[in-house]
C-alpha positions in Angstrom: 10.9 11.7 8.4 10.5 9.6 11.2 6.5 10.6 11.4 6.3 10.1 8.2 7.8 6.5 8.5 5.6 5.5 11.4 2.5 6.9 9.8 3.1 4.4 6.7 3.8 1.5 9.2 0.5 1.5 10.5 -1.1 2.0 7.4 0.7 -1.0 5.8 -0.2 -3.5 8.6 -4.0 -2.3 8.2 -4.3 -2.4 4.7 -2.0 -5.8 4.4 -3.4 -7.8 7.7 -7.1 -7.0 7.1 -7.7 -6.4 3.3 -5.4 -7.2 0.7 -4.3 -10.6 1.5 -7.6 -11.6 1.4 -8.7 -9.9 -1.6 -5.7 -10.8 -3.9 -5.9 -14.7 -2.7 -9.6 -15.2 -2.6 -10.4 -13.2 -6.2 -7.6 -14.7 -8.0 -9.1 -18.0 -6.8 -12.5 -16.6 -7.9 -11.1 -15.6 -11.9 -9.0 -18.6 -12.4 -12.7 -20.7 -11.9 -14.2 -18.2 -13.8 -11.7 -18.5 -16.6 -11.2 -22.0 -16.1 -7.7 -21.9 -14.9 -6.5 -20.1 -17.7 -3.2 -19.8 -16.7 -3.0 -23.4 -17.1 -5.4 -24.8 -19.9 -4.3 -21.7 -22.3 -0.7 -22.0 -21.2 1.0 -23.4 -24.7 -1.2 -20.4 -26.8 0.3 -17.8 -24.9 4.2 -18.8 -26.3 2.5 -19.1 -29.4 0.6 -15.6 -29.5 3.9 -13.5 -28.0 5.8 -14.3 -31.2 3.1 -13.7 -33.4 2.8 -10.5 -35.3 -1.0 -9.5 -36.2 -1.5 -8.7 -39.8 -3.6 -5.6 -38.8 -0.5 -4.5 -37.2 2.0 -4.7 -40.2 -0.4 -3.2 -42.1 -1.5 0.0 -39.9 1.7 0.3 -38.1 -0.2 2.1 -35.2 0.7 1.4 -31.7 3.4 -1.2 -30.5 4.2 -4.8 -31.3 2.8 -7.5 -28.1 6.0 -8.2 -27.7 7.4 -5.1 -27.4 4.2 -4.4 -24.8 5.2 -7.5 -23.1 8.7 -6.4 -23.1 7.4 -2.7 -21.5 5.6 -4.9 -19.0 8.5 -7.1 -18.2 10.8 -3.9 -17.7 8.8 -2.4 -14.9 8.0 -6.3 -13.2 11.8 -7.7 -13.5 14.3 -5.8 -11.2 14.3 -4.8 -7.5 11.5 -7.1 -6.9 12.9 -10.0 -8.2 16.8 -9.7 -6.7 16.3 -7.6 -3.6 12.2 -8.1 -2.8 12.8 -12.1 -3.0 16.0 -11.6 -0.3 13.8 -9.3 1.8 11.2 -11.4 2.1 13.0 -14.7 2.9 15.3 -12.4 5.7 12.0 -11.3 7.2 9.4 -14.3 6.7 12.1 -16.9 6.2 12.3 -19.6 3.6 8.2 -20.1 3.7 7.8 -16.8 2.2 8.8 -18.3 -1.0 5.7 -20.4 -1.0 3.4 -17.7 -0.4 5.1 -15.9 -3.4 4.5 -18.9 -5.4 1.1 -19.0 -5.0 0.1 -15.1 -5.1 1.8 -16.0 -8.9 -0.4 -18.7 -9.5 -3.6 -17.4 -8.8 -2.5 -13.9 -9.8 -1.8 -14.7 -13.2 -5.5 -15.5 -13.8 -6.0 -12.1 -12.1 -3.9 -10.7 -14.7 -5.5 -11.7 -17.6 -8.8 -10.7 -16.5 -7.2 -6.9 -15.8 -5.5 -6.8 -19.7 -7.8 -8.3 -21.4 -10.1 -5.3 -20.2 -7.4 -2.5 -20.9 -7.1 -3.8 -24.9 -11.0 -4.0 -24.4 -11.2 -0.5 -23.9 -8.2 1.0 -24.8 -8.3 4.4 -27.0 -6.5 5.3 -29.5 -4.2 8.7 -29.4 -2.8 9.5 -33.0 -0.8 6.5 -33.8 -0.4 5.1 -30.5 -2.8 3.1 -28.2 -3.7 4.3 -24.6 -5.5 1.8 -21.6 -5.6 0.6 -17.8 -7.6 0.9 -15.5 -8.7 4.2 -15.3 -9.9 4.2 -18.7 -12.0 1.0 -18.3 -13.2 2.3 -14.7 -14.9 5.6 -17.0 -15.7 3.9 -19.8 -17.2 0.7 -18.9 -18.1 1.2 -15.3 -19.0 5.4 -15.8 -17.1 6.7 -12.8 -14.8 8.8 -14.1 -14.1 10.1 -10.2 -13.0 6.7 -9.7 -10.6 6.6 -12.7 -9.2 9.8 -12.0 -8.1 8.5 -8.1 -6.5 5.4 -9.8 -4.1 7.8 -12.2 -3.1 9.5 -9.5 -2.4 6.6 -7.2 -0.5 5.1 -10.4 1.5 8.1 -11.1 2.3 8.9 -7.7 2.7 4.7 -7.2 5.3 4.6 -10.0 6.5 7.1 -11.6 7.8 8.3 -8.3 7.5 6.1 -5.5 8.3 3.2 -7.1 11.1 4.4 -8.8 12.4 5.8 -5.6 12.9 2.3 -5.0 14.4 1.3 -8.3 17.1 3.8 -7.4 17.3 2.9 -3.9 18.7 -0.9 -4.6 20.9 0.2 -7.5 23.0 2.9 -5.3 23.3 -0.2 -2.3 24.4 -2.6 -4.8 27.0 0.0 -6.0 27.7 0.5 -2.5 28.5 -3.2 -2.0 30.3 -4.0 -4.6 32.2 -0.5 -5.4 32.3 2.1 -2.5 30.6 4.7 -4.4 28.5 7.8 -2.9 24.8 7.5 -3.1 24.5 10.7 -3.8 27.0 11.3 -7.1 25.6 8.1 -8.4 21.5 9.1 -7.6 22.5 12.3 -9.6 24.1 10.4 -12.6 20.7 7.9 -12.6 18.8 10.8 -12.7 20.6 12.4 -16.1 20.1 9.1 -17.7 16.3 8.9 -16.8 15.9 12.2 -18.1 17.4 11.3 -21.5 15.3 8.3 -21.9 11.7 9.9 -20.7 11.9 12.7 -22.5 12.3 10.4 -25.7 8.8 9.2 -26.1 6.9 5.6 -25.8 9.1 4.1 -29.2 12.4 5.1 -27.4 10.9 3.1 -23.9 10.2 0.2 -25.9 13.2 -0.1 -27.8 15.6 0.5 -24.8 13.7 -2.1 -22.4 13.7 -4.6 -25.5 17.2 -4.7 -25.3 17.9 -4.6 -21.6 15.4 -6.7 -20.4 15.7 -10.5 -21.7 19.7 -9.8 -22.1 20.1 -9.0 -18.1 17.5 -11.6 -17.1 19.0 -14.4 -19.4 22.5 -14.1 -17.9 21.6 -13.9 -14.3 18.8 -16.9 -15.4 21.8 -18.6 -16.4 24.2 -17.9 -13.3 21.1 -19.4 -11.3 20.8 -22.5 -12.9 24.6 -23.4 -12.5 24.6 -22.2 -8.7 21.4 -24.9 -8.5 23.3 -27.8 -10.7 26.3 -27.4 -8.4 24.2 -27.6 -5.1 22.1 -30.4 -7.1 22.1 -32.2 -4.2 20.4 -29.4 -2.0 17.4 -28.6 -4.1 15.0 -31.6 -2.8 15.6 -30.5 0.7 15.3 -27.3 0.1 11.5 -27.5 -1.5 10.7 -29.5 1.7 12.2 -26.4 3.7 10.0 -24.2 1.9 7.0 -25.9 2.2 7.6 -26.5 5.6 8.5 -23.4 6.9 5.3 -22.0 4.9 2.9 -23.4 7.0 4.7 -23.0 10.7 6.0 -26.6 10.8 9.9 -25.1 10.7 10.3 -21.4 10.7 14.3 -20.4 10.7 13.3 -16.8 11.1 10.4 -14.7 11.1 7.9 -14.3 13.8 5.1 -16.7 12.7 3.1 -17.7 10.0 1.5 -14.6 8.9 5.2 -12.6 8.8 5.5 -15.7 6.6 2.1 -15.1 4.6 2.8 -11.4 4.5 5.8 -11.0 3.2 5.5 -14.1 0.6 2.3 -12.4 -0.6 3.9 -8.1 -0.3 6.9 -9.4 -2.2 5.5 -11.5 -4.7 2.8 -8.6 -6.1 5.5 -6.0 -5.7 7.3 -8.3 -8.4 4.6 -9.4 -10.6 2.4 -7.0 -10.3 -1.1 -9.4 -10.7 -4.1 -7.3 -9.7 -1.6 -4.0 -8.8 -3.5 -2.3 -12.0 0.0 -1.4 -13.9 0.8 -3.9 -16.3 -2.9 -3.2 -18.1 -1.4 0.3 -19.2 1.0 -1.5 -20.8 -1.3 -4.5 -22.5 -3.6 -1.5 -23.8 -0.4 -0.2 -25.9 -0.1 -3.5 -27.8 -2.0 -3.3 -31.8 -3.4 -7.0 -31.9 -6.0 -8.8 -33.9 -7.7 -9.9 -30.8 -7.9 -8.4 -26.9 -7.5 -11.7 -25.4 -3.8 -12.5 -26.8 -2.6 -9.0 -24.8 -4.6 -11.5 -21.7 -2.3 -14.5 -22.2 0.7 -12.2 -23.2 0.7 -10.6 -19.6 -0.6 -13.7 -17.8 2.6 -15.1 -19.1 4.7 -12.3 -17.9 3.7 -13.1 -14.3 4.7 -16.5 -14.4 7.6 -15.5 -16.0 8.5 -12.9 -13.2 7.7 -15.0 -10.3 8.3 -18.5 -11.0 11.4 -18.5 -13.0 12.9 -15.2 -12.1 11.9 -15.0 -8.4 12.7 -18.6 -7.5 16.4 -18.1 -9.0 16.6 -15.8 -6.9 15.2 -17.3 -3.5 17.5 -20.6 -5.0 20.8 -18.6 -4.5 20.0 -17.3 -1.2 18.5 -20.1 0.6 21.5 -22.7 -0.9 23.5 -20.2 0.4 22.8 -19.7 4.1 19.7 -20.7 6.1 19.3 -17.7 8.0 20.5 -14.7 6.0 22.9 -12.3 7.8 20.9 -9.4 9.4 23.0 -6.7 8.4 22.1 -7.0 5.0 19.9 -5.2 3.6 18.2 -6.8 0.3 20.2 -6.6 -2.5 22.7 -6.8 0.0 22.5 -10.1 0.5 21.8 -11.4 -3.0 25.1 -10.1 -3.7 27.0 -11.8 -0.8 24.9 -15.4 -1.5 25.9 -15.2 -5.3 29.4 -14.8 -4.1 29.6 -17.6 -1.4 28.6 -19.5 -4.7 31.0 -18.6 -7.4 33.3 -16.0 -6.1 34.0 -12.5 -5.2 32.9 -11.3 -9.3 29.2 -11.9 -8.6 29.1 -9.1 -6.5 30.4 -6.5 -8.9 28.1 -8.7 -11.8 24.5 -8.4 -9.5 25.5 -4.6 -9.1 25.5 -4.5 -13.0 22.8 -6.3 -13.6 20.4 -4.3 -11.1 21.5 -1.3 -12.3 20.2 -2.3 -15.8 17.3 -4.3 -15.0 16.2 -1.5 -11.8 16.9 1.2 -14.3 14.8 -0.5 -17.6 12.1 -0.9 -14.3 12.4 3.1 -14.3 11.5 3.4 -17.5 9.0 1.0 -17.4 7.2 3.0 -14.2 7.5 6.4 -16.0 5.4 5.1 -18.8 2.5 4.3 -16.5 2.9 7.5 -15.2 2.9 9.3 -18.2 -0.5 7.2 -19.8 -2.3 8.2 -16.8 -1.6 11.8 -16.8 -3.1 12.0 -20.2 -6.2 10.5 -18.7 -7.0 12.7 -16.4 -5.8 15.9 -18.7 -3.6 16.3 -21.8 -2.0 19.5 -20.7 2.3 19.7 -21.8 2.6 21.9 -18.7 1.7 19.0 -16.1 3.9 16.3 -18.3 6.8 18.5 -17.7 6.2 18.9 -14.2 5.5 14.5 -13.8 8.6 14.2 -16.1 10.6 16.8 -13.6 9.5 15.4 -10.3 10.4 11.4 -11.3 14.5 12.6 -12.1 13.9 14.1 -8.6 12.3 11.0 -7.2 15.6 8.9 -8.1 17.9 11.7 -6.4 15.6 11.2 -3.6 15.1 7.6 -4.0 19.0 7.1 -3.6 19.9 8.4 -0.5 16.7 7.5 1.4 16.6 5.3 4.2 16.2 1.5 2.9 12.7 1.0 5.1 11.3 4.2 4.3 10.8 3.5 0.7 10.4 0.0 1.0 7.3 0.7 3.4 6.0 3.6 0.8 6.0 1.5 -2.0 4.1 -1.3 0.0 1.3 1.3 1.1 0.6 2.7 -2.6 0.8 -0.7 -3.8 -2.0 -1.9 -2.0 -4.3 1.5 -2.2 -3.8 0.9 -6.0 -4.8 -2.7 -5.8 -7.7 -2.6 -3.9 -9.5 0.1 -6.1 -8.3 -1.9 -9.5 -9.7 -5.5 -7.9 -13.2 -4.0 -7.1 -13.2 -2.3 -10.6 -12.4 -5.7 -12.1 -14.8 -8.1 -10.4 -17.4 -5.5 -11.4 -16.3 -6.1 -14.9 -14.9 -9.5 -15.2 -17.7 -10.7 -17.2 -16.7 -8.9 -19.9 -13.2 -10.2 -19.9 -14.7 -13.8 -19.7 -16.4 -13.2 -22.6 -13.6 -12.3 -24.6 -11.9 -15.4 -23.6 -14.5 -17.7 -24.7 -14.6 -15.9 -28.3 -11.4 -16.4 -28.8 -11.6 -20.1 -27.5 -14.1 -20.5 -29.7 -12.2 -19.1 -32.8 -9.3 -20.7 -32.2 -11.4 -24.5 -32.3 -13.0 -23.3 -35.6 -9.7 -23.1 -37.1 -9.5 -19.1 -37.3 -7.0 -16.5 -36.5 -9.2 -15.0 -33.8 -10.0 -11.8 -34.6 -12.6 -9.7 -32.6 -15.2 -7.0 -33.2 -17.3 -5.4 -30.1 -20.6 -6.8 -31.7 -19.1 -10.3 -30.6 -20.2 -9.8 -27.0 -23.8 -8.7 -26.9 -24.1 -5.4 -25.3 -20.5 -4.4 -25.3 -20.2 -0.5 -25.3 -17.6 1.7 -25.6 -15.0 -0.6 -26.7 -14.1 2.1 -29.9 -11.3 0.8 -31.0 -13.2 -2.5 -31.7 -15.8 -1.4 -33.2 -16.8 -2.3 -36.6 -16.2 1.0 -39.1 -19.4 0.5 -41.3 -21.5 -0.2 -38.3 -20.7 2.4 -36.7 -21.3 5.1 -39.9 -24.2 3.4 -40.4 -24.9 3.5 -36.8 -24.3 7.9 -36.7 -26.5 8.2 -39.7 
């Protein structure tokens, strides 16, 4: 285990000092000019489109909702990353980490339109449910099927066991915390629940994760904002803190600026996800009238994740105590900062609430898991087998050592981000495009709906194809 620990280490601090950082930052600068700044200018339409259900939807009933994609979305970005990834970071890179987070967010979200709007693009359709991500848009639009086939692997390993190792790994140290109880009886009852769930199909996902989700996030949203309006007081000096310490003028902790950079920028995609390649699977599952509003629905998401739910987060801890206690270990000390602030209860509530959000998360990963084993091969036989090894992955997951699966997730993280960013550049055109038709609907007045012919040369975007062009078309 040890061998296997170091051999991760070193793979991280390659990947993350001499790729990623660079490719995340500089391409989401690069799409939100391309777009320009989307995240911004098409901010107000995205609240708009999230709520709105598509006519073509009501009337085919085929695939799901965008909200309930959003909310599938959501389930696998709010959780661990949010409560324990925000206190790891700040323990590690120290308040200046938060910045860094902050940013990856803001230039990720234009990142993440570009890589949904491409998954509803070329989503297929799989009786009456919709299937997408990146490995379907790296065959179909960019003909390298090899190079689809390595990202469902990296995203089924990535998730639907890694990642989920994780999930389970914060939700049996909470418990710990707050309740005494073994990692090991409560690994094995996480596991019988994640088996109920998984083996109940995509509706079941949706419909548990759209009740868990914004019910869990909305009360610990709410516990944030009163631990900020009773330390009122704090908050302007604290935004200086952060600022400061993100650039090397005051560092409480950490070891210089790129611990800071690192783990503001690690943290923050582990949370949202922008340019990771995940949330697209989920985008591609939505029915809508028009690929671009499954773009603003995810964009939003990200913003969502990071700047609201993140900077609670980073809020309770840094009001709490400059330099966080080192014998906590990230959920750890969310726990103990919440309770400094309003008593003893917030420790048994965080435990709660992570074991609801980290276990909707769960379900969220094994869906990715699940959309990308049907890519490669639709075989029962090897769903069992993906379905088997995630339970095992949270009995695992919840007795591991705390930096073993921490430093796992980072590595698979990045491997899956650097394939989906090169795929993306290659193809953001496309996305652009989109973008601009439904820009231009939307100033004619129209409900923007799209058809492939609208982007001259489009191919293999079936599902948007237009049904008498394209009998006419095989005749």
């Amino acid at each position: 285990m040890d061998i296997l620990h170091k051999i991760v280490d070193v793979s991280n601090d390659f990947f993350w000092s001499y790729v990623l950082v660079y490719l995340l930052v500089g391409l989401g600068i690069y799409f939100t000019i391309r777009t320009r700044f989307v995240q911004f200018s098409q901010f107000g339409e995205m609240f708009r489109v999230i709520f709105e259900r598509d006519k073509v939807s009501k009337k085919d009933k085929k695939g799901i909702s965008s909200l309930q994609a959003f909310f599938i979305s959501t389930a696998s970005r709010v959780g661990t990353g949010n409560i324990a990834g925000v206190a790891i970071a700040i323990s590690l890179g120290g308040p200046g980490a938060v910045f860094w987070m902050w940013l990856i967010a803001f230039v990720g979200m234009a990142t993440s339109f570009i890589e949904s709007t491409l998954a509803q693009v070329y989503k297929i359709q799989d009786g009456d449910e919709f299937r997408g991500g990146p490995a379907y848009y790296m065959e179909k639009a960019l003909g390298q099927r090899w190079m689809g086939v390595l990202f469902a692997i990296l995203v089924t390993l990535s998730f639907g066991l890694i990642f989920n190792s994780v999930q389970a790994n914060t939700i049996t140290l909470a418990f710990e915390e707050s309740f005494n109880i073994s990692k090991s009886i409560l690994g094995i009852i996480l596991a019988i629940f994640t088996a109920i769930i998984i083996f109940g199909g995509l509706k079941r996902v949706a419909k548990v994760t759209q009740v868990l989700v914004p019910i869990m996030a909305t009360i610990y949203l709410m516990i944030a904002i009163i631990v900020c309006l009773i330390n009122i007081k704090e908050i302007p000096a604290l935004f200086l803190l952060i600022i400061k310490s993100a650039f090397g003028f005051e560092q409480v902790v950490g070891g210089g600026i790129g611990v800071v950079i690192l783990n503001g920028i690690k943290r923050g995609l582990f949370s949202n996800e922008a340019g990771m390649g995940s949330a697209p699977n989920a985008a591609a599952t939505a029915h809508v009238s028009h690929p671009a509003k499954q773009g603003f629905i995810q964009t939003l998401g990200v913003f969502f994740d990071t700047i609201v739910i993140c900077s609670a987060t980073a809020f309770i801890v840094l009001l709490y105590e400059v330099a966080p206690r080192s014998d906590l270990e990230g959920i750890q000390l969310t726990q103990v900062a919440l309770a400094n602030h309003t008593g003893d209860w917030a420790q048994i509530f965080i435990a709660i609430a992570i074991l609801l959000l980290a276990f909707s998360s769960i379900i969220g990963n094994y869906y990715y898991g699940e959309t990308n084993i049907e890519f490669i091969q639709t075989n029962k036989t090897w769903l069992l087998i993906y379905r088997l090894a995630v339970v095992a992955m949270v009995i695992f997951g919840s007795v591991a050592q705390f930096e073993l699966v921490w430093d796992m997730a980072d590595l698979f993280m990045g491997l899956m981000a650097i394939l989906n960013l090169i795929a993306i550049t290659l193809l953001a055109k496309v996305a652009i495009d989109v973008l601009k038709d439904y820009v231009r609907q939307r100033k004619e007045g129209k409900q923007p709906a799209f058809k492939a012919n609208h982007i001259k040369g489009l191919k293999h975007a079936e599902c948007w194809e237009d049904v008498e062009q394209s009998s006419k078309a095989s005749k």
